[in-house]
N, CA, C and O of each residue as an XYZ file, in Angstrom:
884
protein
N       9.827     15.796     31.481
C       8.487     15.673     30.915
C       8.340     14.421     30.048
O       7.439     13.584     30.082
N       9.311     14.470     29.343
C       9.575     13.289     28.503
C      10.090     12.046     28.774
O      10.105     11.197     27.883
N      10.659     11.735     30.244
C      11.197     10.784     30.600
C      10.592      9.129     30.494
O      11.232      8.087     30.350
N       8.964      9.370     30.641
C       8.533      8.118     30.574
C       8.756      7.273     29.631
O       8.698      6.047     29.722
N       9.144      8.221     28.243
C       9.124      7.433     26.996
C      10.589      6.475     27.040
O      10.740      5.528     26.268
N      11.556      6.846     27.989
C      12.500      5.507     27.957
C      12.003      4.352     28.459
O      12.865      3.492     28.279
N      11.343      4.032     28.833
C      10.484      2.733     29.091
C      10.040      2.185     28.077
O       9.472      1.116     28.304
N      10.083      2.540     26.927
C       9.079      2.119     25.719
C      10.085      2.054     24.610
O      10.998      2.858     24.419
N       9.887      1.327     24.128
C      10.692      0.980     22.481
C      10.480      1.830     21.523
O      10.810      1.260     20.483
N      10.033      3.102     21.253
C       9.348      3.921     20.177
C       9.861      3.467     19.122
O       9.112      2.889     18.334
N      11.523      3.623     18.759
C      12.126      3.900     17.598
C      11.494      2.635     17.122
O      10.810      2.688     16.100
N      11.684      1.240     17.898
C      11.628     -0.040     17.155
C       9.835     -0.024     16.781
O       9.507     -0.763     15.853
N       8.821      0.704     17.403
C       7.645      0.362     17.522
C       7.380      1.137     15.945
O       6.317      0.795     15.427
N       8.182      2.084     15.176
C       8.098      3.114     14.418
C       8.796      2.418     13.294
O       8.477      2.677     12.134
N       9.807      1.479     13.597
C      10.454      0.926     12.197
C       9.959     -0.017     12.101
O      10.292     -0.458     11.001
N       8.885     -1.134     12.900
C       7.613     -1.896     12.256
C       6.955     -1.357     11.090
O       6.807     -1.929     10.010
N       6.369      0.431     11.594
C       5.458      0.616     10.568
C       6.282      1.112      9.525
O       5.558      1.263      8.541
N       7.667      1.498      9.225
C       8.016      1.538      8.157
C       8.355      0.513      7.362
O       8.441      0.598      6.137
N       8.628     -0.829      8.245
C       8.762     -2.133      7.400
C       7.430     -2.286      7.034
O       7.407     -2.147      5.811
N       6.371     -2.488      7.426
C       4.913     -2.294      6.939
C       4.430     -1.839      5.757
O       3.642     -2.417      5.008
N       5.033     -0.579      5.599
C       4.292      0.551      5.076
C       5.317      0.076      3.468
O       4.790      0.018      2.357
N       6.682     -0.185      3.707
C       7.686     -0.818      2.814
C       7.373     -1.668      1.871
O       7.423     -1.673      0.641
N       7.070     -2.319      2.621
C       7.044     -4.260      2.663
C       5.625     -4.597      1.591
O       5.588     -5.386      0.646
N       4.544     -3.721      2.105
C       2.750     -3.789      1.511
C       2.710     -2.719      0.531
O       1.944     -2.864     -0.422
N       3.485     -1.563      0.623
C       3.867     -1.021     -0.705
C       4.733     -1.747     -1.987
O       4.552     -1.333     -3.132
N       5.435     -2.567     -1.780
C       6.289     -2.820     -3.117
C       5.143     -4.106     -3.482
O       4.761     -4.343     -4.628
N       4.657     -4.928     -2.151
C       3.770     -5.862     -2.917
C       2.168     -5.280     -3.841
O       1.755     -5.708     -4.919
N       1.577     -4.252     -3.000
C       0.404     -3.424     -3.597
C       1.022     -2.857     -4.868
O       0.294     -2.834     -5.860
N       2.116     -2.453     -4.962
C       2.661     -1.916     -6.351
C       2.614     -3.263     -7.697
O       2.003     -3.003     -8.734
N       3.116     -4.265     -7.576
C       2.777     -4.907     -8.125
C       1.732     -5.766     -8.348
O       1.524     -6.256     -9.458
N       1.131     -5.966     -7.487
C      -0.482     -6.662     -7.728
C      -1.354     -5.277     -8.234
O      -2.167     -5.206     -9.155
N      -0.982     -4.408     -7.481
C      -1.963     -3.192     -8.489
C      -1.885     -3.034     -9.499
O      -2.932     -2.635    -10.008
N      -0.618     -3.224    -10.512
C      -0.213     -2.731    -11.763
C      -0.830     -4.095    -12.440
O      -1.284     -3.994    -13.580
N      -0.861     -5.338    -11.792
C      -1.102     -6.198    -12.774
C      -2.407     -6.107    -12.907
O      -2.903     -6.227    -14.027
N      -3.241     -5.865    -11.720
C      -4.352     -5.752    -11.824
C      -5.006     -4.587    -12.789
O      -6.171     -4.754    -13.149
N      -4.471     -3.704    -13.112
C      -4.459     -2.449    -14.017
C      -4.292     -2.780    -15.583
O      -5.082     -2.281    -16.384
N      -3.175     -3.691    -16.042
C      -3.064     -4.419    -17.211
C      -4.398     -5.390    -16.947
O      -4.981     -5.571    -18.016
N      -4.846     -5.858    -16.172
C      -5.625     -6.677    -16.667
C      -7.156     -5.707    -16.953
O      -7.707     -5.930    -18.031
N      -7.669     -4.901    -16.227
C      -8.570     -3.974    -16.567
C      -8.314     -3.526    -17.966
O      -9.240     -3.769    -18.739
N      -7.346     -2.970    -18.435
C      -7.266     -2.741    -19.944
C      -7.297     -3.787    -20.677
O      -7.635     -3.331    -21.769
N      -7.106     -5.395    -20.850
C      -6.694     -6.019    -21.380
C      -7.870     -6.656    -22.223
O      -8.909     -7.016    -21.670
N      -7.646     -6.794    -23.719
C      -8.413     -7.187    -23.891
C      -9.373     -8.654    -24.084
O      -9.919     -9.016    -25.126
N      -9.386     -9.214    -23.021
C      -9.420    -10.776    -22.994
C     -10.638    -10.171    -21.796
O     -10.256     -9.631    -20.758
N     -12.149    -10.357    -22.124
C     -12.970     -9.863    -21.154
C     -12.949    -10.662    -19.458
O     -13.140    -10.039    -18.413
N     -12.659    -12.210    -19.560
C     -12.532    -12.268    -18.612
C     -11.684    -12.127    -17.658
O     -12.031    -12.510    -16.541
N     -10.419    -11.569    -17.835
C      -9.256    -10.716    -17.430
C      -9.919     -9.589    -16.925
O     -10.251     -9.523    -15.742
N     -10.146     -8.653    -17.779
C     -11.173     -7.367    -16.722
C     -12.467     -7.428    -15.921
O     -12.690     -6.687    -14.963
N     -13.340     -8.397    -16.391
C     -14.200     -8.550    -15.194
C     -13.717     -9.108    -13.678
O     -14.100     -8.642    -12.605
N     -12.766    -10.239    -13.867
C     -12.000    -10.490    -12.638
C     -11.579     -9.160    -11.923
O     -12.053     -8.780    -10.852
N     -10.630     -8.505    -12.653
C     -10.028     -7.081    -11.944
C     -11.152     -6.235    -11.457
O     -11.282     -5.981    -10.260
N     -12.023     -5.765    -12.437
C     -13.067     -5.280    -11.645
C     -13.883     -5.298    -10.897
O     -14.521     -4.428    -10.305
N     -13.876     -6.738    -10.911
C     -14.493     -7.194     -9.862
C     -13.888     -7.505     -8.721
O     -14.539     -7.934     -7.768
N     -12.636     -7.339     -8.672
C     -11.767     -7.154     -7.270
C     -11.477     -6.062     -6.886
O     -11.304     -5.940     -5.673
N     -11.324     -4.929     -7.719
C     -11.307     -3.783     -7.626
C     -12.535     -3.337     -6.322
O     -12.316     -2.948     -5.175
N     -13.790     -3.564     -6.997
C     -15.077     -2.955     -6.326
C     -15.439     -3.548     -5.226
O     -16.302     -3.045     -4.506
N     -14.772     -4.831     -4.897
C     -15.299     -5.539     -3.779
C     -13.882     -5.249     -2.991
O     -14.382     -4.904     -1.921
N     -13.136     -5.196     -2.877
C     -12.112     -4.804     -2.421
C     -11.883     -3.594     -1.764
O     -11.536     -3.532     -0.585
N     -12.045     -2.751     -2.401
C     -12.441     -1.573     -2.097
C     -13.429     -1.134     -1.098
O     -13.249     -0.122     -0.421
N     -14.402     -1.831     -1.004
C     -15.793     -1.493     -0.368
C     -15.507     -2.954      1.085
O     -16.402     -3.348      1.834
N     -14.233     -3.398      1.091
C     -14.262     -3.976      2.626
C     -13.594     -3.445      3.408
O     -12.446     -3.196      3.042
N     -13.943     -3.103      4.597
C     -13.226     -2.056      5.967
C     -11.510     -2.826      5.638
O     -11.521     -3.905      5.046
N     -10.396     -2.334      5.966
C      -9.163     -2.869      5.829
C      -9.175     -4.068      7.109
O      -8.812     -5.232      6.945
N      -9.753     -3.403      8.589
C      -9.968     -4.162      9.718
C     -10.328     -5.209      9.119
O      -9.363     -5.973      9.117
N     -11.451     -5.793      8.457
C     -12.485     -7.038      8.255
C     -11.205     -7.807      7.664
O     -10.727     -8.888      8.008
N     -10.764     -6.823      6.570
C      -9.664     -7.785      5.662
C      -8.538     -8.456      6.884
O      -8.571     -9.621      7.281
N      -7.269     -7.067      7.474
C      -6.675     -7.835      8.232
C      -6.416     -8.960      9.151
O      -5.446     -9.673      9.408
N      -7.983     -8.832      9.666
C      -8.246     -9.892     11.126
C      -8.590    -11.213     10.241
O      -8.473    -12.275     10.853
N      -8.987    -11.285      8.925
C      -9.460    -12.119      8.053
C      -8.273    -13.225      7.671
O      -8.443    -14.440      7.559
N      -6.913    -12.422      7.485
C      -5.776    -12.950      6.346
C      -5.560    -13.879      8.401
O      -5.565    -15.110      8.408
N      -5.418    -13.187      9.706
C      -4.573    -13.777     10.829
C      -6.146    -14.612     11.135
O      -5.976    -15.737     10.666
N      -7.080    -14.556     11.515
C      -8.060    -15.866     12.051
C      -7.954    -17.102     10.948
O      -7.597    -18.257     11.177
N      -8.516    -16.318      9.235
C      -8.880    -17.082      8.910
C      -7.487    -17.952      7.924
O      -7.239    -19.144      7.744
N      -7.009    -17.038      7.591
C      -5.678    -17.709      6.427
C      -4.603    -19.037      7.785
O      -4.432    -20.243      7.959
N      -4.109    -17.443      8.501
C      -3.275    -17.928      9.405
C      -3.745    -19.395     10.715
O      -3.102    -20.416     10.959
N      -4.923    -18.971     11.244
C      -5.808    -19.467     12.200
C      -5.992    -20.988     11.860
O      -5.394    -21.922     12.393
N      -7.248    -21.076     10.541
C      -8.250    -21.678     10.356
C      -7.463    -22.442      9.193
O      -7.949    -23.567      9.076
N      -6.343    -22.209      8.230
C      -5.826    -22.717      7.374
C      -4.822    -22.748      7.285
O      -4.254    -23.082      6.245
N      -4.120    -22.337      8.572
C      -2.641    -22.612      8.825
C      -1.640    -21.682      7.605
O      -0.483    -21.642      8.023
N      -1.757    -21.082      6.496
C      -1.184    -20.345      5.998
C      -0.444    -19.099      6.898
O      -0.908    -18.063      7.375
N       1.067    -19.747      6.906
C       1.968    -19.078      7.562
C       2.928    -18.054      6.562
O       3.729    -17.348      7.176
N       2.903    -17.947      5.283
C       4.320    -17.673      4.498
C       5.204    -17.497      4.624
O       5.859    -16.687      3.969
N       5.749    -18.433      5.850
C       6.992    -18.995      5.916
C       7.559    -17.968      7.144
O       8.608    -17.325      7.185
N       6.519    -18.063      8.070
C       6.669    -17.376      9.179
C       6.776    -18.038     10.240
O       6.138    -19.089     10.299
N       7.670    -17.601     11.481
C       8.158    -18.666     12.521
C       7.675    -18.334     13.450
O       7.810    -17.111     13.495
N       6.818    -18.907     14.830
C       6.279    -17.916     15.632
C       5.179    -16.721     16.127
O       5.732    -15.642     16.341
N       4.097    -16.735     16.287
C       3.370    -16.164     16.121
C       3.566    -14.119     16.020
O       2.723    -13.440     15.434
N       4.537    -13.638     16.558
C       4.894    -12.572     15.871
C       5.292    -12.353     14.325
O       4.926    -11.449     13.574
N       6.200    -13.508     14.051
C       6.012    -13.156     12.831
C       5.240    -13.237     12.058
O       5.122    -12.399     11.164
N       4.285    -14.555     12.214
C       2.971    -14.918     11.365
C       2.454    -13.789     10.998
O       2.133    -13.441      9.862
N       2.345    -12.955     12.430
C       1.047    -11.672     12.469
C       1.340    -10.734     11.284
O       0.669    -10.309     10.343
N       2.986    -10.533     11.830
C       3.036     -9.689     10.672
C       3.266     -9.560      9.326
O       3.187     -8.507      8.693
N       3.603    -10.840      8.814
C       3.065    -11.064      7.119
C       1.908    -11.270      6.713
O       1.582    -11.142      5.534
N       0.844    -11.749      7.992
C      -0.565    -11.655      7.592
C      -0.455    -10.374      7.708
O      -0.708    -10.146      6.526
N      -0.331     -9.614      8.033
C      -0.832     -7.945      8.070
C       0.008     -7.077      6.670
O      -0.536     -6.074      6.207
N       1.248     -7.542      6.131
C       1.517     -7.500      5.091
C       0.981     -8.207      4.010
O       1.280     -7.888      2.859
N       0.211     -9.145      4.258
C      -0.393     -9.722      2.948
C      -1.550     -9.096      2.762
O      -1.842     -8.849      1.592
N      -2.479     -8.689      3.816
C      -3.927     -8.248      3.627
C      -3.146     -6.637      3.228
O      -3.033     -6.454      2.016
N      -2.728     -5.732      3.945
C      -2.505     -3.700      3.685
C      -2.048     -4.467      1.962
O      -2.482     -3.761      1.051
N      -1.264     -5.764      1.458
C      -1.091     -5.533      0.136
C      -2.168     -5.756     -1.149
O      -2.143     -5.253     -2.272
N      -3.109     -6.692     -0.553
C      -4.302     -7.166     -1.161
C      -5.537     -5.467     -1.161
O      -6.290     -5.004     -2.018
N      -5.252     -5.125     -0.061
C      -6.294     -3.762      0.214
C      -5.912     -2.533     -0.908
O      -6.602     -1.906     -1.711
N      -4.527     -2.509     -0.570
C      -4.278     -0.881     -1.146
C      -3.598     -1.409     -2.551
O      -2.776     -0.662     -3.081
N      -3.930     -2.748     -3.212
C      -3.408     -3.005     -4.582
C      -4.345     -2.426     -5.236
O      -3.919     -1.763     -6.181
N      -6.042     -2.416     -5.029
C      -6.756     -2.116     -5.549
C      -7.181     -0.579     -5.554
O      -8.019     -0.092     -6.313
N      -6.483      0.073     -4.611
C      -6.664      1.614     -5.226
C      -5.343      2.069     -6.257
O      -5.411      2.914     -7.150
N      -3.881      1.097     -5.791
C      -2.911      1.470     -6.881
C      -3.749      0.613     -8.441
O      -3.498      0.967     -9.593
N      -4.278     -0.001     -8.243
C      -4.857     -0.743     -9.838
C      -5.633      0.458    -10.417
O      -5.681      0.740    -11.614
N      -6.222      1.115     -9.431
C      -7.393      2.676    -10.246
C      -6.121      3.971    -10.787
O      -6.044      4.620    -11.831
N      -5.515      3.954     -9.921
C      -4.057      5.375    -10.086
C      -3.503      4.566    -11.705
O      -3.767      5.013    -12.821
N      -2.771      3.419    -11.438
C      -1.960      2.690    -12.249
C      -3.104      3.154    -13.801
O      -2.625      3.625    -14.833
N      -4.626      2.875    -13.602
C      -4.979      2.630    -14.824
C      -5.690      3.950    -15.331
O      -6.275      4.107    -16.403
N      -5.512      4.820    -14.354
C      -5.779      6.585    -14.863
C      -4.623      6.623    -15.374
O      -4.721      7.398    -16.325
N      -3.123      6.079    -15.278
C      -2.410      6.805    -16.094
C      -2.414      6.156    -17.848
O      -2.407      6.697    -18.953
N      -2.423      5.387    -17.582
C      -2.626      4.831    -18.611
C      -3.771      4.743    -19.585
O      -3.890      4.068    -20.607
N      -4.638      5.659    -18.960
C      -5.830      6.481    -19.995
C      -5.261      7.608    -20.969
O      -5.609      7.959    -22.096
N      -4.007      8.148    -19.897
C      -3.703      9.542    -20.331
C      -2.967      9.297    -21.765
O      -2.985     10.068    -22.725
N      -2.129      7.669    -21.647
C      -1.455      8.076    -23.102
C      -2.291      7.655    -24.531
O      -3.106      6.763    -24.770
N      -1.710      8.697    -25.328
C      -2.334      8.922    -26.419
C      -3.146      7.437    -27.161
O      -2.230      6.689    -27.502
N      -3.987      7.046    -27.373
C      -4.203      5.952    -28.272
C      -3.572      5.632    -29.610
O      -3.423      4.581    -30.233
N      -3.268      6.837    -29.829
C      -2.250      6.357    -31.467
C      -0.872      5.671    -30.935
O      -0.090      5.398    -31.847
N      -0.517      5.406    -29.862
C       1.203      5.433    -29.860
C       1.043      3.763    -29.541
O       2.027      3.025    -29.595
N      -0.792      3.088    -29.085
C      -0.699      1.770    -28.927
C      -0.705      1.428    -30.515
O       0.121      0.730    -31.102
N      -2.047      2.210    -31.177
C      -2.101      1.315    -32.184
C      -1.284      1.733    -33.168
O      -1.797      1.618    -34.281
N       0.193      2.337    -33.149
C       1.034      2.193    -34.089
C       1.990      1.196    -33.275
O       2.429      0.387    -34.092
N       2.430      0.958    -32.140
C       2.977     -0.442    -32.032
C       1.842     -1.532    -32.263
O       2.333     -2.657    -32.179
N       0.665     -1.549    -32.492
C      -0.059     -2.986    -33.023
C       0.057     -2.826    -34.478
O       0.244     -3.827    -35.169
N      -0.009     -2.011    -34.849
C       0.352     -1.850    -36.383
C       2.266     -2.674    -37.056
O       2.708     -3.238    -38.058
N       2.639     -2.324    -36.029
C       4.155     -3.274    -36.223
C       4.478     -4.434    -35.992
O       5.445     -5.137    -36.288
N       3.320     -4.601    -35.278
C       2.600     -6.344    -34.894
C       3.209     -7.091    -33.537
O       3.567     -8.253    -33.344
N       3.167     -5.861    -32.641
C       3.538     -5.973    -31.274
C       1.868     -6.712    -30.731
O       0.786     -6.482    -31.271
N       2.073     -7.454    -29.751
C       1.124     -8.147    -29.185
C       0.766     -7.152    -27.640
O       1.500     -6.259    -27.216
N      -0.182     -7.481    -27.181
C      -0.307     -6.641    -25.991
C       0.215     -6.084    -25.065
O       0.012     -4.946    -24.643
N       1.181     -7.163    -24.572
C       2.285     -7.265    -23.882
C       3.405     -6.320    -24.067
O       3.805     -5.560    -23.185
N       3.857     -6.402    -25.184
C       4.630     -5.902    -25.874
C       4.145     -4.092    -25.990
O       4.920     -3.205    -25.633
N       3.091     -3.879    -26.411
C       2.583     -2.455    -25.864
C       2.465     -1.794    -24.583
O       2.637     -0.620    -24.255
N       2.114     -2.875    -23.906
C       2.326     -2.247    -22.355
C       3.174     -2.034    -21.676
O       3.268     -1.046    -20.947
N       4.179     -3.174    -21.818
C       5.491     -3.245    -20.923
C       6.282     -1.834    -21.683
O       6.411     -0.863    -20.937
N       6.618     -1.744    -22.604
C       7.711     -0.635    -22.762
C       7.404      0.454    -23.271
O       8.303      1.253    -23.534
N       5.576      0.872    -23.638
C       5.198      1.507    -24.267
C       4.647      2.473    -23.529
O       5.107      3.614    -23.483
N       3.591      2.073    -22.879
C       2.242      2.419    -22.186
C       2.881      2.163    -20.704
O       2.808      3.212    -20.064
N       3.350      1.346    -20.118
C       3.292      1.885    -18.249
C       4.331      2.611    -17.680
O       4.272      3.025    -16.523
N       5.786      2.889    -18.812
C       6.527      3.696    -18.394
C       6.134      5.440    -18.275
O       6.626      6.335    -17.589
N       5.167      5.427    -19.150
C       4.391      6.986    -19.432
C       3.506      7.336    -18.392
O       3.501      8.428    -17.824
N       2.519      6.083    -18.081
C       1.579      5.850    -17.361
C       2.370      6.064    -15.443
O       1.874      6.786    -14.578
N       3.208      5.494    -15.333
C       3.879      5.552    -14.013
C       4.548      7.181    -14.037
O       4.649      7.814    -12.986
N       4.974      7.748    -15.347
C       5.315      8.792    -14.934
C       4.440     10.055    -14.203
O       4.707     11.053    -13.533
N       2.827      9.167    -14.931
C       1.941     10.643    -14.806
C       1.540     10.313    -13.477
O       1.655     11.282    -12.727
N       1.123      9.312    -12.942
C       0.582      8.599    -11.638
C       1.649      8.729    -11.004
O       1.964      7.565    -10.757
N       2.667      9.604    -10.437
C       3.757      9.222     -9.132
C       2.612     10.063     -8.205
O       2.014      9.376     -7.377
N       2.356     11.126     -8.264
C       1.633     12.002     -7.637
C       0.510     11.108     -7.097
O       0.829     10.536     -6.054
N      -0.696     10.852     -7.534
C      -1.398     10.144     -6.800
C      -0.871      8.349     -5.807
O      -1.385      7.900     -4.783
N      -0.014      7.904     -6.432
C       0.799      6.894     -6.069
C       1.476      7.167     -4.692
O       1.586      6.170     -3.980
N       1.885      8.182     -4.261
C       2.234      9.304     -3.181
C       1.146      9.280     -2.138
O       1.188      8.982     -0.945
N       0.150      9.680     -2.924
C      -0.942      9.861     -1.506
C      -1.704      8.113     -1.193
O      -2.339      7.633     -0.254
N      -1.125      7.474     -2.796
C      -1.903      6.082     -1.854
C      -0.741      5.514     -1.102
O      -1.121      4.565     -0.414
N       0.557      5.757     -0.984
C       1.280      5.487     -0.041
C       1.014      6.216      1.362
O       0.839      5.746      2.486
N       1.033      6.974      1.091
C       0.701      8.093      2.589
C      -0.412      7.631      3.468
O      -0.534      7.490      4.685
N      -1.373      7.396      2.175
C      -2.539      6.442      3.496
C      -1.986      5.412      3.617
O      -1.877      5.123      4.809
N      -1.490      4.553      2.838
C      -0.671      3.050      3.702
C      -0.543      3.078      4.427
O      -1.172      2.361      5.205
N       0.711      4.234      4.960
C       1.403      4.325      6.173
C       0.608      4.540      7.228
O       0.935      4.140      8.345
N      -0.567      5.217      6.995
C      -1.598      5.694      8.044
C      -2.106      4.418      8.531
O      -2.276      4.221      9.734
N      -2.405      3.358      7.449
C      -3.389      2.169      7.446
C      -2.625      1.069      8.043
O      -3.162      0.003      8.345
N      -1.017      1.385      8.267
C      -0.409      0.294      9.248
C      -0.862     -0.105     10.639
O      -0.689     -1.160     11.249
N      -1.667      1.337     11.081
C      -2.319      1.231     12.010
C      -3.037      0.097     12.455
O      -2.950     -0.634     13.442
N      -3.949      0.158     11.218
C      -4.995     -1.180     11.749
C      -4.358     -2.804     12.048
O      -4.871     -3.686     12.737
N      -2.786     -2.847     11.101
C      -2.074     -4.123     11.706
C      -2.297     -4.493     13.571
O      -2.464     -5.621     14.034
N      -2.230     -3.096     14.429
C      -2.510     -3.712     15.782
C      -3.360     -4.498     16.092
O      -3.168     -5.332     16.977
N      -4.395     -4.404     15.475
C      -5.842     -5.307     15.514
C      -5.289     -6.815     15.363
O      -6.106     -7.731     15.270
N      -4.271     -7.005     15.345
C      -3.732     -9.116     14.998
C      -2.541     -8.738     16.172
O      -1.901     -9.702     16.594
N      -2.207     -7.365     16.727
C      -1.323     -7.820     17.077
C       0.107     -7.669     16.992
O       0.956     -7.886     17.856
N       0.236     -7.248     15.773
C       1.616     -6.441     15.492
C       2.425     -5.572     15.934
O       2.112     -4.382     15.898
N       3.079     -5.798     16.208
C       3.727     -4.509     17.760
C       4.242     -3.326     16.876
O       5.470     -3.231     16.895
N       3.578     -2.383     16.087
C       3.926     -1.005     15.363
C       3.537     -0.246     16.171
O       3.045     -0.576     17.249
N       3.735      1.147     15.685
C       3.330      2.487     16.474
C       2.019      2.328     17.460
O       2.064      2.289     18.690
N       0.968      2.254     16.726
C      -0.603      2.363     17.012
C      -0.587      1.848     18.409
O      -0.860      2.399     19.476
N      -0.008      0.078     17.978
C      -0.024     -0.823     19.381
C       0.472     -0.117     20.801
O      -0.227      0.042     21.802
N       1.742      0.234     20.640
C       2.308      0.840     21.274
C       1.869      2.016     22.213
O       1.844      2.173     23.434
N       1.540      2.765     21.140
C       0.715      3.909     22.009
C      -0.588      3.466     22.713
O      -0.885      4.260     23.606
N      -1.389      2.515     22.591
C      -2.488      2.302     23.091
C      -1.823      1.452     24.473
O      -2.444      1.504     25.535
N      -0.640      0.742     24.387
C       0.488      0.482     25.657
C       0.298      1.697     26.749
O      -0.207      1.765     27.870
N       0.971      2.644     25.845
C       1.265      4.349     26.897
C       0.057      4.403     27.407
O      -0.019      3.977     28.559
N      -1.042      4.839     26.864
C      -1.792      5.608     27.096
C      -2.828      4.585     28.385
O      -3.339      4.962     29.440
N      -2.821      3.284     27.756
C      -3.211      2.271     29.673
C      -2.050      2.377     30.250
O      -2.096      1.513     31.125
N      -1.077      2.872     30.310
C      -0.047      2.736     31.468
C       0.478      4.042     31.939
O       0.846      4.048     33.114
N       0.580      5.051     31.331
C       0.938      6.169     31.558
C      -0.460      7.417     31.774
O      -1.636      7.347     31.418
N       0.215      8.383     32.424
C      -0.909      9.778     32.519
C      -0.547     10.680     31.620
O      -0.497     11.823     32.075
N      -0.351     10.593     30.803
C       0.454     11.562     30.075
C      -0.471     11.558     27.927
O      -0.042     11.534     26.773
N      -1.519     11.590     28.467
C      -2.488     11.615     27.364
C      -1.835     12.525     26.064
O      -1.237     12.287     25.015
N      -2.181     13.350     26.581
C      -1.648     14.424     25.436
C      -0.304     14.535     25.052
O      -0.127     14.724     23.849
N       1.037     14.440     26.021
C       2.304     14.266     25.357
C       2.217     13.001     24.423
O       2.743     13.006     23.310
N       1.474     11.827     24.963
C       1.371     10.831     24.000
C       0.900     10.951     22.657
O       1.558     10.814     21.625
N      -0.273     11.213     22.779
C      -0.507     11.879     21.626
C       0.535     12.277     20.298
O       1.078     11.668     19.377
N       0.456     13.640     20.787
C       1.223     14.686     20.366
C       2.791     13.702     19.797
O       3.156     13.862     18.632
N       3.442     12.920     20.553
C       4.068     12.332     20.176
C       4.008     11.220     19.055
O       5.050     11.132     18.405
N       3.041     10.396     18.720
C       2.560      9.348     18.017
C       2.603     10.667     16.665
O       3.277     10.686     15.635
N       1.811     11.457     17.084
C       1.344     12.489     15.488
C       2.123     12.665     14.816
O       2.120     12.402     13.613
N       3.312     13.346     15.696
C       4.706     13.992     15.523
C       5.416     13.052     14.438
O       5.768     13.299     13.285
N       5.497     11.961     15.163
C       6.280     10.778     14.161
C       5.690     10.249     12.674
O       6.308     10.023     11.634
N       4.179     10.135     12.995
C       3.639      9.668     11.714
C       3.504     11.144     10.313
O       3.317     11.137      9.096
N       3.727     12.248     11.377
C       3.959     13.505     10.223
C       5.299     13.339      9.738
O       5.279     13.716      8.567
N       6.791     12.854     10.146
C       7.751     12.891      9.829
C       7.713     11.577      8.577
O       8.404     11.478      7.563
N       6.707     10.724      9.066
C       6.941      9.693      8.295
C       6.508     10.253      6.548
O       7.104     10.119      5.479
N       5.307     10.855      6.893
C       4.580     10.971      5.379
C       4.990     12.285      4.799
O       5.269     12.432      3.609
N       5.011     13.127      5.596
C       5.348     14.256      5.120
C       6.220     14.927      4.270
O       5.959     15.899      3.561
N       8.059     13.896      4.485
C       8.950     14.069      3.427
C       8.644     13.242      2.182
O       9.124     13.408      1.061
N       7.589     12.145      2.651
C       7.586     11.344      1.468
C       6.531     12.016      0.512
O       6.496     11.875     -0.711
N       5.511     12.917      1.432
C       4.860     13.502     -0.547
C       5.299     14.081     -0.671
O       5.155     14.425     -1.844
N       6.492     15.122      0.199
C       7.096     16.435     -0.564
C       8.065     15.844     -1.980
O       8.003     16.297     -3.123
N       8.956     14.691     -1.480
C       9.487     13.965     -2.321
C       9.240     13.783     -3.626
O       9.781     14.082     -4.691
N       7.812     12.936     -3.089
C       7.033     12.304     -4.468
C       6.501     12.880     -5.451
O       6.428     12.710     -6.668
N       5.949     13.976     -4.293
C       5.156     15.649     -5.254
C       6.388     16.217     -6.133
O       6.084     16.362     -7.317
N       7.598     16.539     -5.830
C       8.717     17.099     -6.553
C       8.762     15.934     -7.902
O       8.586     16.149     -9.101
N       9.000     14.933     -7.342
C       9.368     13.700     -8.570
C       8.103     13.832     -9.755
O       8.131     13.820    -10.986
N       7.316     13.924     -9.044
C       6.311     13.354     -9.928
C       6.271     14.557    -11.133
O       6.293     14.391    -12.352
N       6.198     15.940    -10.290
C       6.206     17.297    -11.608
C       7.490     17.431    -12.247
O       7.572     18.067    -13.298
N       8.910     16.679    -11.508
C      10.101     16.832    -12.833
C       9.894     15.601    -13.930
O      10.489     15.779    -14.993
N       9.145     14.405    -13.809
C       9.121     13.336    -14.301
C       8.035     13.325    -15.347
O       8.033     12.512    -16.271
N       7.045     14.317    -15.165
C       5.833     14.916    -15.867
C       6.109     14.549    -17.280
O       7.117     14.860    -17.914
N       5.177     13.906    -17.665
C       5.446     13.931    -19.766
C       4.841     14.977    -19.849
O       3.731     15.383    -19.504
N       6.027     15.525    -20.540
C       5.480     16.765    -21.683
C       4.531     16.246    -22.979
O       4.977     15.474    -23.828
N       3.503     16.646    -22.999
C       2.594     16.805    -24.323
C       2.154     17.777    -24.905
O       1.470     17.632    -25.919
């Protein structure tokens, strides 16, 4: 029943989207968080920038973005980041845009947690004559990351979902792949069923994971 699938690369078409999902997570983790310090920060044009990337960011299809970073970055301005070949191009443009997209929902998670901690615990480090910096980095985002793993979880989980749209440039991950099977093969529904199968294995240990971490890691208040 299953035989057709030796014709096809699955495993490798499946560890694209975990390099993907990897790769645009550790970069969205950090452009989100900075973008999150800068929403709190108090230097106004620091948070209008963020928010204003936040809301426009947010409100563009991921498609518009991806095909955007490979026509127009890659295409039209030759911005390669140091990519050889048009496979690889594709796929750091598709890692640069899933990191530009989903920085701005980790910048909203990142800066709910950091609502949660108390306001006295900043302004008794400004009272000791700690500068902003100095409050955030060791004060405020270690608390803040503890309370946000949980939602941080589900904006990974859609990542992984959202590697998908990388096929749109081209990227040979899961999505691509199966849309391979399904013009070449009769086998609709094992296909299916198969693609699902994998992308449930993918996310599924990772919120059980994250969900566990996040309630032993919980600040007590």
């Amino acid at each position: 029943m299953f035989d057709f699938l030796q014709d096809y690369d699955l495993l490798g078409a499946f560890w694209v989207t975990v390099k993907l999902t990897l790769l645009s997570g550790a970069g969205s983790l950090i452009l989100g968080t900075v973008l999150a310090a800068m929403r709190v920060s108090p230097v106004p044009l620091m948070r209008g920038f963020a928010t204003a990337y936040v809301n426009i960011v947010r409100n563009i299809p991921l498609t518009v973005i991806i095909v955007f970073t490979s026509l127009g970055l890659a295409d039209t301005f030759r911005l390669t980041l140091g990519g050889e070949g048009v496979k690889d191009i594709a796929f750091r443009m598709a890692v640069l845009g899933l990191s530009t997209y989903t920085a701005a929902f980790v910048c909203e998670s990142v800066r709910s947690g950091i609502n949660t901690v108390p306001v006295g615990q900043a302004e008794a480090a400004r009272a000791l004559g700690l500068n902003f910096t100095q409050v955030l980095t060791p004060i405020v985002l270690p608390q803040a990351f503890r309370t946000v793993i949980g939602p941080l979880a589900n904006v990974l989980i859609a990542l992984t979902k959202n590697t998908t749209v990388a096929a749109a440039i081209g990227v040979g991950e899961a999505s691509l792949l199966m849309k391979e099977m399904v013009e070449n093969e009769a086998q609709l529904v094992l296909i299916t069923a198969v693609f699902a199968l994998g992308f449930v294995i993918l996310t599924l240990p990772t919120g059980l994971l994250l969900g566990w971490l996040g309630k032993r890691l919980a600040v007590k208040r």
